[in-house]
C-alpha positions, 0 to 999 in steps of 0.5 A: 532508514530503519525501525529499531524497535516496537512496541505494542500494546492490546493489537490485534492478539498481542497483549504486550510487546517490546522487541529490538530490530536488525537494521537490515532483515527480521524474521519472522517464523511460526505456524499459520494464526500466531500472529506473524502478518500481526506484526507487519501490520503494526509496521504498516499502522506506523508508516501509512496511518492504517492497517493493510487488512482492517481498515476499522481501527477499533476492530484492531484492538485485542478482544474484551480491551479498550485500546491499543498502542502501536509504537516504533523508534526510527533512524531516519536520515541519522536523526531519531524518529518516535512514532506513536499511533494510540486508538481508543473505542469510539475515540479520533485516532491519535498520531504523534511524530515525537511527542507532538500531535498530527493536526492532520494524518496526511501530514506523516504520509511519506515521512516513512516510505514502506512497500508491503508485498503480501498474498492480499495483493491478489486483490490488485488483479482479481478486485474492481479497478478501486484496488488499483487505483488505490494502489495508484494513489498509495504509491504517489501519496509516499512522495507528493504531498501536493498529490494526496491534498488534491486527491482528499479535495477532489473525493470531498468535491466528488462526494459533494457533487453526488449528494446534489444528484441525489437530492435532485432526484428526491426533490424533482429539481435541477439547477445546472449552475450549482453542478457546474460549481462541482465540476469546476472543483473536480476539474481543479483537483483532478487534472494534476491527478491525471498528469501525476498518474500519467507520469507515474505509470510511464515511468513505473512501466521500464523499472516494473518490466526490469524486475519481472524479466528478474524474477520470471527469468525472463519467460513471460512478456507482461505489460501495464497500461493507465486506462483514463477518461482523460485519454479520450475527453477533457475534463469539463466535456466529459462532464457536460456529455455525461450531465444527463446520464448522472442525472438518472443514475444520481452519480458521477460517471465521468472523471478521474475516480474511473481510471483503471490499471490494465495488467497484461500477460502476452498481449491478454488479460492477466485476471482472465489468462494468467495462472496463480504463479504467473499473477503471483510473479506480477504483483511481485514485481510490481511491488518491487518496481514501486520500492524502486520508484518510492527510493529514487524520488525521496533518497530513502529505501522503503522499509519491505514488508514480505509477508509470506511470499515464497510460498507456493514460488518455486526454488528458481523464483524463490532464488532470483527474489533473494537475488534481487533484495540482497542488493544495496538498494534494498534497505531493512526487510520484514519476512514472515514464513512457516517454513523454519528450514525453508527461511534458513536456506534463504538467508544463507543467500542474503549476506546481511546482519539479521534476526529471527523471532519464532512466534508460537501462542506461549512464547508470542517472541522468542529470537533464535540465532540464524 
């Protein structure tokens, strides 16, 4: 699978742009704010419905216009796929998969597995476990359609049950029974949540701990671990110990939406011990470790987004990064850089068919010839 063409139309600082896609790598060279990550991102838009850095969509549309278009022509399993994605100002977001209308947006997640490695996934270890939970559900969303409608009605039970807790206390009432309606909702979804979780991170940890031994060079010993409520408790106990406490803090303390991903270098903390190389080289692999899953569940190599990873790496870890994506596994690759010279070098390393586009404010486009 491979994107073989954009489009865009007023997103972000583009005005308009039509471009043509190697199968294989495509990149994208130019001096910080021209808008290389830009271009990711519209990528992302196609695959997951949304942006990786606004999660506003009006806020993507260029300055002063009152929409936008992002558009990408698909080869997937030898049929071509057009994927349209329009916004308008105060308007319901407007997907199509050839011409013809989402009823939900759930229903394309998946249908472009995507895996985007980018210095925003420093928040992965130095943000709450909300980050890594949503990085939990991103990766399992891509290949179970059953995961993510469960994941939608236990947040929508979730939601409902806090609203009663709060109007509890505003009213100075409570009915148990009608909680227990809730809980029986959250206890519904969220189970096979845990166990599709559980399953998830067993068998992520073996690929996750291959890649990194690679692109470490094997110095550092890392591990993952899933941290659940469910571990220690079943579902409905928890809920029932937990009752009062929710009662006087008008939330629901106990569940699933709690669950952590503990990352660790050497036996400690990673956000507490492990230095900016060391927490780089982790998300690195981990990102990889997630392509590697995402391609052996649905038999289709993710597009990789690699927006501006070599900098700060040093030569031997740049070296083992390309070592590891120039492998067949790997399908079409999206690399953005500053470093013009630097880029060359690694390409020379990756015997594929590929494009390089420089980005500068006049030219916004303009191919080179590797």
């Amino acid at each position: 699978m491979h994107l073989k063409s954009l489009s865009l139309v007023n997103f972000k600082n583009y005005e308009q742009v039509d471009i043509s896609l190697s199968e294989k790598i495509n990149c994208f060279v130019g001096e910080n704010g021209v808008g290389k990550t830009n271009l990711l991102d519209a990528i992302h838009y196609l695959s997951l419905c949304k942006s990786n850095l606004n999660p506003v969509d009006s806020q993507n549309i260029k300055y002063e216009q009152e929409f936008l278009v992002v558009q990408g022509v698909f080869e997937r399993r030898g049929k071509e796929e057009n994927i349209y994605c329009g916004i308008r100002k105060q308007k319901k977001k407007q997907f199509k998969r050839n011409q013809k209308d989402y009823t939900k947006l759930s229903e394309h997640i998946g249908l472009i597995p995507l895996v985007m490695i980018s210095p925003a996934d420093a928040i992965l270890i130095n943000g709450g476990s909300e980050e890594r939970r949503k990085f939990m559900n991103g990766v399992i969303a891509q290949y179970s359609r059953v995961y993510l409608e469960n994941l939608i009605q236990y947040n929508r039970a979730l939601s409902q049950r806090n609203s009663l807790l709060k109007d509890f206390a505003m009213t100075r009432s409570f009915d148990q029974g009608m909680l227990e309606v809730w809980d029986e909702q959250l206890i519904r979804y969220g189970e096979p949540i845990y166990k599709e979780r559980v399953r998830f991170v067993n068998e992520l940890l073996p690929v996750f701990n291959d890649f990194h031994a690679h692109v470490s060079g094997n110095r550092e010993k890392v591990s993952l671990s899933y941290q659940a409520h469910l571990q220690g408790s079943g579902f409905r106990q928890g809920l029932k110990a937990s009752m009062e406490k929710d009662r006087i803090v008008q939330y629901t303390t106990f569940g699933i939406h709690k669950d952590d991903l503990g990352m660790a270098l050497e036996g400690y903390s990673l956000k507490k011990s492990g230095s900016q190389g060391q927490q780089k080289t982790f998300l690195v692999a981990l990102k990889l470790a997630e392509f590697e899953f995402i391609r052996k569940l649905t038999e289709i190599p993710p597009i990789l987004l690699l927006d501006d990873i070599f900098d700060k790496f040093d030569a031997g870890r740049v070296k083992h990064i390309v070592s590891l994506v120039a492998k067949n596994q790997f399908g079409q690759i999206f690399i953005t850089d500053t470093n013009e010279q630097r880029l060359q070098g690694i390409l020379k390393e990756i015997p594929a068919n590929n494009r390089i586009f420089r980005i500068t404010p006049e030219t916004i486009l303009e191919e080179m010839k590797a």
